[in-house]
C-alpha positions as CSV (number, residue, x, y, z in Angstrom):
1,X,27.1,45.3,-25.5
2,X,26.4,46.0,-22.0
3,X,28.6,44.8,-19.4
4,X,26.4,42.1,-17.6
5,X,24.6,40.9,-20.2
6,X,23.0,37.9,-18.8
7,X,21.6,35.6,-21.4
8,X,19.9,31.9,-20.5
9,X,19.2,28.7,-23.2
10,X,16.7,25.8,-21.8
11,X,16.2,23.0,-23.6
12,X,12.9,20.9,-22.8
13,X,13.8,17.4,-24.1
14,X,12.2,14.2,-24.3
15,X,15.0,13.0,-21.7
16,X,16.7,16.3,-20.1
17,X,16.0,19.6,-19.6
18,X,18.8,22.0,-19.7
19,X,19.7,25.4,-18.5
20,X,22.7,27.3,-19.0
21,X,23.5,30.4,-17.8
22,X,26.1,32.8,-19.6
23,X,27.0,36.4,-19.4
24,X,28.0,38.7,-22.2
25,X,30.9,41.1,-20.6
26,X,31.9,44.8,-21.8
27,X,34.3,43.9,-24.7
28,X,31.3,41.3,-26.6
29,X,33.1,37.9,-24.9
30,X,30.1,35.1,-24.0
31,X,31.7,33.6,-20.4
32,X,29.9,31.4,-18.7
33,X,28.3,31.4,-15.3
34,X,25.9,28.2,-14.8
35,X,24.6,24.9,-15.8
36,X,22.1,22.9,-14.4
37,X,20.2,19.7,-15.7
38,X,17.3,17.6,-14.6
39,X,15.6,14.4,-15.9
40,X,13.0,15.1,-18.3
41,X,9.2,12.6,-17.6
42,X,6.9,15.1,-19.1
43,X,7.6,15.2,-22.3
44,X,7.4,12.7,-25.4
45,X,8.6,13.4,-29.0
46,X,9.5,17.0,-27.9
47,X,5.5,17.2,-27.1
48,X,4.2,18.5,-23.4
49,X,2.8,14.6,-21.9
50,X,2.2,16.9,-18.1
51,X,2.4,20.2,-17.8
52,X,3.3,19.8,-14.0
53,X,6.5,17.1,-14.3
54,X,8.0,19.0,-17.1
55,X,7.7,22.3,-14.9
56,X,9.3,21.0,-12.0
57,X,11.9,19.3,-14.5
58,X,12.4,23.2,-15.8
59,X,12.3,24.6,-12.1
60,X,15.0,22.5,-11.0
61,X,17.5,22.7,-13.9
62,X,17.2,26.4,-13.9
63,X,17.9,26.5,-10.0
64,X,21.0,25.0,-10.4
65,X,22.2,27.2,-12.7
66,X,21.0,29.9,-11.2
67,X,22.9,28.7,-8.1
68,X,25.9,28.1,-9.7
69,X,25.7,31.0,-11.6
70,X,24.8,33.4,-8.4
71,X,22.6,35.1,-10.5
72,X,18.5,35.4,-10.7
73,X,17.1,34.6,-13.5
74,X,13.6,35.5,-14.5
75,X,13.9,34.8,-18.8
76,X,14.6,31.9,-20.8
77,X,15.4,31.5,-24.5
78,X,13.6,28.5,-25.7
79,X,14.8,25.2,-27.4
80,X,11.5,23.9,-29.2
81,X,11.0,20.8,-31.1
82,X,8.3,17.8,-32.1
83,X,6.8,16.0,-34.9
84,X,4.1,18.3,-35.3
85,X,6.8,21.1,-36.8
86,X,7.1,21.5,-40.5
87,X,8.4,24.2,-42.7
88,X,8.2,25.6,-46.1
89,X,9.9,28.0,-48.5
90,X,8.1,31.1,-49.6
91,X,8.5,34.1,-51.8
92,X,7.0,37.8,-51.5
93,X,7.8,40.9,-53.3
94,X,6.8,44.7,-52.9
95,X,7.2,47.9,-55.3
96,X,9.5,50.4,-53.5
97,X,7.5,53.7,-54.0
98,X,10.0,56.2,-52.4
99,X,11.3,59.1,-54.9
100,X,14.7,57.8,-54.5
101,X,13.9,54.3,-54.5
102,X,16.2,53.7,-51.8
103,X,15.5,50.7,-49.7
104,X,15.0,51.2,-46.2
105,X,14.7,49.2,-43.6
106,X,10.2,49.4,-43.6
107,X,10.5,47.9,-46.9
108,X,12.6,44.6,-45.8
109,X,10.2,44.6,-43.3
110,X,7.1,44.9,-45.7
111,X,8.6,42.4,-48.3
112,X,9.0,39.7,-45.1
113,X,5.7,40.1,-44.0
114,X,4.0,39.9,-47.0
115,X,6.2,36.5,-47.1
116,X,4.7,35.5,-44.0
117,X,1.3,35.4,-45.3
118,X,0.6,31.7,-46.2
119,X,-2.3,29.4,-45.9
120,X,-2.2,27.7,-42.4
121,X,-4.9,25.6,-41.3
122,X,-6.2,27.5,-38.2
123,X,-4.5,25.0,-35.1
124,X,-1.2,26.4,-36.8
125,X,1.5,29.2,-36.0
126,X,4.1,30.6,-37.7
127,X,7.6,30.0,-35.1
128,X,10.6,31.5,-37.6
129,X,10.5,33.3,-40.8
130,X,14.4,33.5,-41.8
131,X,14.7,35.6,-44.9
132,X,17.2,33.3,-47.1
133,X,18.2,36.0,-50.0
134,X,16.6,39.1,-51.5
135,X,16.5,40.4,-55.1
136,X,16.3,43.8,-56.2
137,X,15.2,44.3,-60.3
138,X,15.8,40.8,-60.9
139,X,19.2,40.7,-59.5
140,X,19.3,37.9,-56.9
141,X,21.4,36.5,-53.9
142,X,21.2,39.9,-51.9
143,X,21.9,39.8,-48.6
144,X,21.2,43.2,-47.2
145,X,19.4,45.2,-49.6
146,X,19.1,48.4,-47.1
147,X,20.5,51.5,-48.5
148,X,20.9,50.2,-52.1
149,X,18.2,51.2,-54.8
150,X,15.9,49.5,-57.0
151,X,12.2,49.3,-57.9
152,X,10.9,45.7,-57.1
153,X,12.2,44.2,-53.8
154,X,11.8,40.6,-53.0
155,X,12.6,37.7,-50.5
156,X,13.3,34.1,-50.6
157,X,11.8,33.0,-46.8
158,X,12.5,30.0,-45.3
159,X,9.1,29.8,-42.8
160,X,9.0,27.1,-39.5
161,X,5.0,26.4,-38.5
162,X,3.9,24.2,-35.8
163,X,1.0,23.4,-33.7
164,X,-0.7,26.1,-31.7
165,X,-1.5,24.4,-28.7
166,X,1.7,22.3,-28.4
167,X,4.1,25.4,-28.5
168,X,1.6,27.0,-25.7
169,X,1.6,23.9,-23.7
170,X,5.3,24.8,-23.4
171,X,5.1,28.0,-22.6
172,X,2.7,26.9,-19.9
173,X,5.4,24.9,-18.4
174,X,7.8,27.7,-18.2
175,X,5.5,30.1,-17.3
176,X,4.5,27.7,-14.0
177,X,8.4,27.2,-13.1
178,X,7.7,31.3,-12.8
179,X,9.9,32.6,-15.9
180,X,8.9,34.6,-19.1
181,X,9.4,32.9,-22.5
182,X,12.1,35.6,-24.3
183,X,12.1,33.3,-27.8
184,X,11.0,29.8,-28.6
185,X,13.9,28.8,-31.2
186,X,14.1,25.5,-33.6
187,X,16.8,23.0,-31.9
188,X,18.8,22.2,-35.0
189,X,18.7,26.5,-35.9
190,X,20.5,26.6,-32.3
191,X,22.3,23.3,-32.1
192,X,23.7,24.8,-35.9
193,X,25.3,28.0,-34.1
194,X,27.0,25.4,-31.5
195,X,28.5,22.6,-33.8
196,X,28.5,23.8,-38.1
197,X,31.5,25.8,-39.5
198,X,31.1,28.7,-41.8
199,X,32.4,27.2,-44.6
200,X,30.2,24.0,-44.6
201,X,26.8,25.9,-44.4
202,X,28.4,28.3,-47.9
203,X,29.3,25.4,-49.4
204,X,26.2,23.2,-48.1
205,X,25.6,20.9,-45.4
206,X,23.0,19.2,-43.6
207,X,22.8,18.6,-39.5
208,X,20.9,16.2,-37.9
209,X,20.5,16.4,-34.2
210,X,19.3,12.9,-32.8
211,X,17.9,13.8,-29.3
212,X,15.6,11.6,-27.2
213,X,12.1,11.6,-28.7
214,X,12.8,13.1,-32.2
215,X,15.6,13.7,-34.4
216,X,16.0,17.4,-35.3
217,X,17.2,18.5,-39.6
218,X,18.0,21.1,-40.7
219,X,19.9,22.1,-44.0
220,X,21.8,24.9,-45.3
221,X,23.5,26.1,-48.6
222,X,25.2,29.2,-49.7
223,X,24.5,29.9,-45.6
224,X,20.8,30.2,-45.9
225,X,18.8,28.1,-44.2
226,X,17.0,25.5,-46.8
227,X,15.3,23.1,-45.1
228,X,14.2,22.0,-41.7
229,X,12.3,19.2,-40.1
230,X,12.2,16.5,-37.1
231,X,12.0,13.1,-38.1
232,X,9.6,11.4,-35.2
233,X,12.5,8.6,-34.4
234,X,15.3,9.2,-31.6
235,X,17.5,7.3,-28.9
236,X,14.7,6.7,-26.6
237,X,13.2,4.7,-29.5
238,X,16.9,2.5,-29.1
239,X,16.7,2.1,-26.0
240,X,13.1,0.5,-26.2
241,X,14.3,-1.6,-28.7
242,X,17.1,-3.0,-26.4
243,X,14.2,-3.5,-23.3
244,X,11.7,-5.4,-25.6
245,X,14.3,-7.5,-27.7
246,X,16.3,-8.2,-24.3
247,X,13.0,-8.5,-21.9
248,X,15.1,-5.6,-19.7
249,X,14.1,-2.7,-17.6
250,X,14.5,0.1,-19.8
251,X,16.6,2.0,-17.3
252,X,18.9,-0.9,-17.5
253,X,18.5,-0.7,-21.1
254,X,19.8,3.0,-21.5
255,X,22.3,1.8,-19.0
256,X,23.4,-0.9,-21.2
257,X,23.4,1.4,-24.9
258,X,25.6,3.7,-22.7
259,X,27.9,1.3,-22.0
260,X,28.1,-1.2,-24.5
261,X,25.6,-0.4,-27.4
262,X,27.4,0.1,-31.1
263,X,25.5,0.4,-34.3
264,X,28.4,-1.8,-36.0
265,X,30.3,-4.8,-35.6
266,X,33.9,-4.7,-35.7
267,X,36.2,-7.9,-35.6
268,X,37.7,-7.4,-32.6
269,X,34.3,-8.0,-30.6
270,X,32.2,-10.2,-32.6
271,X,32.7,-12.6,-29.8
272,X,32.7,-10.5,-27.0
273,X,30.0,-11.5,-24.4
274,X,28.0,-8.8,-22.1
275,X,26.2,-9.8,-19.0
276,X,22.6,-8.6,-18.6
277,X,19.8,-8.9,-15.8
278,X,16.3,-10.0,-17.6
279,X,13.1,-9.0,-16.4
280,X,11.6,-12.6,-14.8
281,X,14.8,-14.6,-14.4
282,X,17.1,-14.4,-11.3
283,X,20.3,-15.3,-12.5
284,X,22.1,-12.9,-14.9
285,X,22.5,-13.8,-18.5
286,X,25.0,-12.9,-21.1
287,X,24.6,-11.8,-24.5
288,X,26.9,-11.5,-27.7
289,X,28.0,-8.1,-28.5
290,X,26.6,-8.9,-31.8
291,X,23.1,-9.9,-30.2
292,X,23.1,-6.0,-29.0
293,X,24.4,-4.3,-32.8
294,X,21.7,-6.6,-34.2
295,X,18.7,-4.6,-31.9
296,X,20.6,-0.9,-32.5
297,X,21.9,-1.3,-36.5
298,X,18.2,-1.5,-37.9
299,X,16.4,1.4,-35.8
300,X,19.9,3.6,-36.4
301,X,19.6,2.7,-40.1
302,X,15.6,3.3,-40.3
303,X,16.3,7.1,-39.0
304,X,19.1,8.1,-41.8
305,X,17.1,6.6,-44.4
306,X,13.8,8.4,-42.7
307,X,16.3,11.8,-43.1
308,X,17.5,10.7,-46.6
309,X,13.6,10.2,-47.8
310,X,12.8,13.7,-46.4
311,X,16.1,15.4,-48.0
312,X,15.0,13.4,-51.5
313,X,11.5,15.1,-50.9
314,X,13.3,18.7,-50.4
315,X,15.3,18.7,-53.6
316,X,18.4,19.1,-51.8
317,X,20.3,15.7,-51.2
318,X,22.9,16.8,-54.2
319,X,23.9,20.5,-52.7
320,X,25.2,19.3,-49.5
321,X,28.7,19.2,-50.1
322,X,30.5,19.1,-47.1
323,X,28.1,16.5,-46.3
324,X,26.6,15.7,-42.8
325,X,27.2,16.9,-39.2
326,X,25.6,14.3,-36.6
327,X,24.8,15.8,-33.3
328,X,22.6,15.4,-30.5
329,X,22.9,12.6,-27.6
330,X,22.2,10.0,-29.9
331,X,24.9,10.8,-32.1
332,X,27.2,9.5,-29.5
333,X,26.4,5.5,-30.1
334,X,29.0,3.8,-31.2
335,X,29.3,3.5,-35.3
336,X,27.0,6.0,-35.9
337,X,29.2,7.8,-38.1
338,X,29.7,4.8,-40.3
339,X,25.8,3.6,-40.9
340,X,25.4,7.4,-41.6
341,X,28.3,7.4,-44.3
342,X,26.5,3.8,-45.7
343,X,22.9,5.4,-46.0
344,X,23.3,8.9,-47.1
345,X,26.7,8.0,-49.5
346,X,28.2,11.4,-48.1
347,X,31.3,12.7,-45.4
348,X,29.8,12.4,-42.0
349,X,31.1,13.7,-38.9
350,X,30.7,14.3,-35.2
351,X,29.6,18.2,-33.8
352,X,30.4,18.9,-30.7
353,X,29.8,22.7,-29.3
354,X,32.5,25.4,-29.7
355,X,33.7,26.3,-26.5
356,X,33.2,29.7,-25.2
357,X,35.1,31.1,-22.1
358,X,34.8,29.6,-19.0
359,X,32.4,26.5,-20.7
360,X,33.7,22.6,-19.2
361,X,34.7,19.8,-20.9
362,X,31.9,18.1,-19.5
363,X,29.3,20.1,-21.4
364,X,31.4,19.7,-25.1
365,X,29.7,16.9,-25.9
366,X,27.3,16.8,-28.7
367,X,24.1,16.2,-26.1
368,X,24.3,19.5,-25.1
369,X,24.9,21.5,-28.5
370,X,21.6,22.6,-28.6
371,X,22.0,24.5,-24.6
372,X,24.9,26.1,-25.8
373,X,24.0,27.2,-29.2
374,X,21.0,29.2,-28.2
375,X,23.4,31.1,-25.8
376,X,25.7,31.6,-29.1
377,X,23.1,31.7,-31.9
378,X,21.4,34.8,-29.6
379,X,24.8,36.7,-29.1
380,X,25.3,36.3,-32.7
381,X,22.2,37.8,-33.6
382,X,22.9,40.9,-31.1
383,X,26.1,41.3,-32.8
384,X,24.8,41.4,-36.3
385,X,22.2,44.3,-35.1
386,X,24.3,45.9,-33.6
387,X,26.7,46.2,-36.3
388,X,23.9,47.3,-38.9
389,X,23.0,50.1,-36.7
390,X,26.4,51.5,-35.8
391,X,27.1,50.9,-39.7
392,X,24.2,53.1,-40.3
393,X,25.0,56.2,-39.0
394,X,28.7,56.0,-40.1
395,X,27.6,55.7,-44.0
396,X,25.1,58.5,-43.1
397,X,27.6,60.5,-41.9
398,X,30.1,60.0,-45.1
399,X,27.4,61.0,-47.0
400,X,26.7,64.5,-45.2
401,X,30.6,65.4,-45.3
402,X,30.0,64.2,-49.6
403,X,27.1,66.6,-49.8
404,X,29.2,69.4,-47.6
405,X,32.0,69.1,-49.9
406,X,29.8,69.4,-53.1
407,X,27.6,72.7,-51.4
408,X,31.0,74.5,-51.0
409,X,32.5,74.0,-54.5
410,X,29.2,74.9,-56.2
411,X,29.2,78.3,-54.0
């Protein structure tokens, strides 16, 4: 890679927007160079509410970073979420023709295009078409087929759709805080590059970013993605819960599920009391802690179960193995984990981002693992093509100083 290579992540939420700025350097090392954050009011359920807050909410978080960073910045790699994204598995195949039936690189192409054509209803786009596996003659679970030979190619393709008009609403909003839209990128496919270990998406696991608005799936086994899909239920639907059940302003709501809110009820604070202002009365009240688990338990609960219903639907609930990675702002209530581990019956943990150099404390929290994996889930990608193009020439190479060898003992 380049020395300089200056790569920047947004992520338009339903409560933050967030930009990070990193740099690729000479020897492939991601260090980073900004951060900046603003208060989201434009956007609801990952869907565009006004085009003008959210691009002012974009403007300024990318300023900061850019300010911190000392560095312009005139591209942004996307985050994109809402409840109007779905996906789908498909399956294409094509003959290879060539008279060495040698696979090339056209032909992976052909066989994922001819994947890609599906029947959408007209309002609807294709976003990501990850080829999952290919098969050559039958044989199946390929991962690179180029340069090996066969007659019949085909592709397992996991394929991410969403509304037209939503996902240009968003680009509208970038475009107004004057930058170009490099990639619009699913947040758990990024927030999966920040937070998942190798080993759990071979042996199969699924993550579930809880953000704001929505609450982000996505699954993976044998390191393909499976499944993906956003369940429309998230922490701003907690914190609503806590305004109306409590008669509170629902910034002192948030303010009160950031300090004090728990989705369980342990026995050391069944009694302990927490002291509240009400909308309507002047003197402060207090609450049992248990008053407060009693609001959160039941909408925490409804989302698993929401995810466990859609995971049923998918046919994949019994090939996640290593179980399930909770990530995402919400993720960081209070006894999560546990009502996660009681509804889906599986190991649950915590993902927070892997730190790259240079990358604070402050921003390894699970809230911001989808930021920071589109930084990594980008530089992984560069590294993979470049690696399949320097590998390229090198076999080609071997193969000419083969054939030179052969010409001169058959002189």
């Amino acid at each position: 890679m380049a020395t300089k290579d200056v790569i920047t992540g947004l992520d338009i939420g339903s409560t933050k927007v967030c930009a990070l700025i990193a740099e690729v350097n000479d020897v492939g090392e991601i260090v980073f160079k900004g951060f900046g954050e603003s208060p989201s009011e434009g956007i609801k359920k990952g869907v565009v509410v006004d085009i003008e807050s959210t691009a002012h909410a974009i403007e300024a978080a990318v300023s900061r970073a850019s300010h911190q960073a000392s560095l312009e910045v005139d591209s942004v790699y996307v985050g994109i979420s809402g409840e109007h994204i779905f996906s789908m598995n498909s399956s294409a195949a094509v003959a290879i023709a060539h008279g060495s039936h040698e696979i090339t690189e056209g032909d992976v192409q052909r066989v994922i295009d001819a994947s890609k054509i599906i029947v959408l209803p007209p309002d609807r786009q294709i976003i990501h078409a990850f080829p999952r596996y290919f098969s050559i003659d039958g044989q199946s679970g390929i991962k690179r087929p180029v340069g090996m030979s066969g007659t019949r190619l085909e592709v397992q393709t996991h394929i991410v759709h969403g509304l037209s008009a939503l996902i240009q609403n968003v680009e509208k909003c970038v475009t107004r805080a004057g930058l170009d839209v490099r990639e619009e990128i699913l947040v758990p496919i990024a927030s999966s590059a920040a937070v998942l270990m190798p080993s759990e998406k071979e042996l199969g696991v699924c993550l579930i970013d809880i953000g704001g608005g929505t609450t982000d799936v996505a699954v993976f086994i044998h390191d393909d993605i499976y499944f993906s899909g956003v369940i429309p239920v998230g922490g701003t639907q907690v914190t609503n819960d806590i305004a109306y059940g409590l008669t509170m302003e629902p910034s002192s709501a948030e303010q009160l599920k950031l300090a004090h809110g728990s989705a369980i009820l342990d026995s050391g604070s069944s009694n302990e009391l927490i002291r509240i202002h009400q909308l309507g009365r002047s003197r402060p009240k207090d609450i049992s802690k248990r008053e407060l688990v009693d609001i959160i338990n039941p909408r925490m609960k409804e989302l698993f179960q929401l995810t466990l219903k859609e995971l049923n639907r998918a046919h994949c609930t019994d090939q996640i193995l290593a179980g399930i990675v909770l990530t995402g702002g919400g993720s960081q209530i209070d006894g999560c984990q546990q009502v996660a581990e009681e509804v889906f019956k599986l190991p649950v943990r915590i993902g927070s981002p892997v730190p790259f150099t240079g990358l604070g404390n402050e921003l390894l929290k699970p809230g911001y693992s989808a930021v920071v994996g589109l930084i990594q889930l980008v530089v992984k990608r560069r590294d993979a093509q470049i690696s399949t193009r320097s590998a390229k020439p090198l076999w080609r190479g071997i193969a000419h100083i083969f054939a030179s060898i052969r010409d001169f003992f058959s002189v």
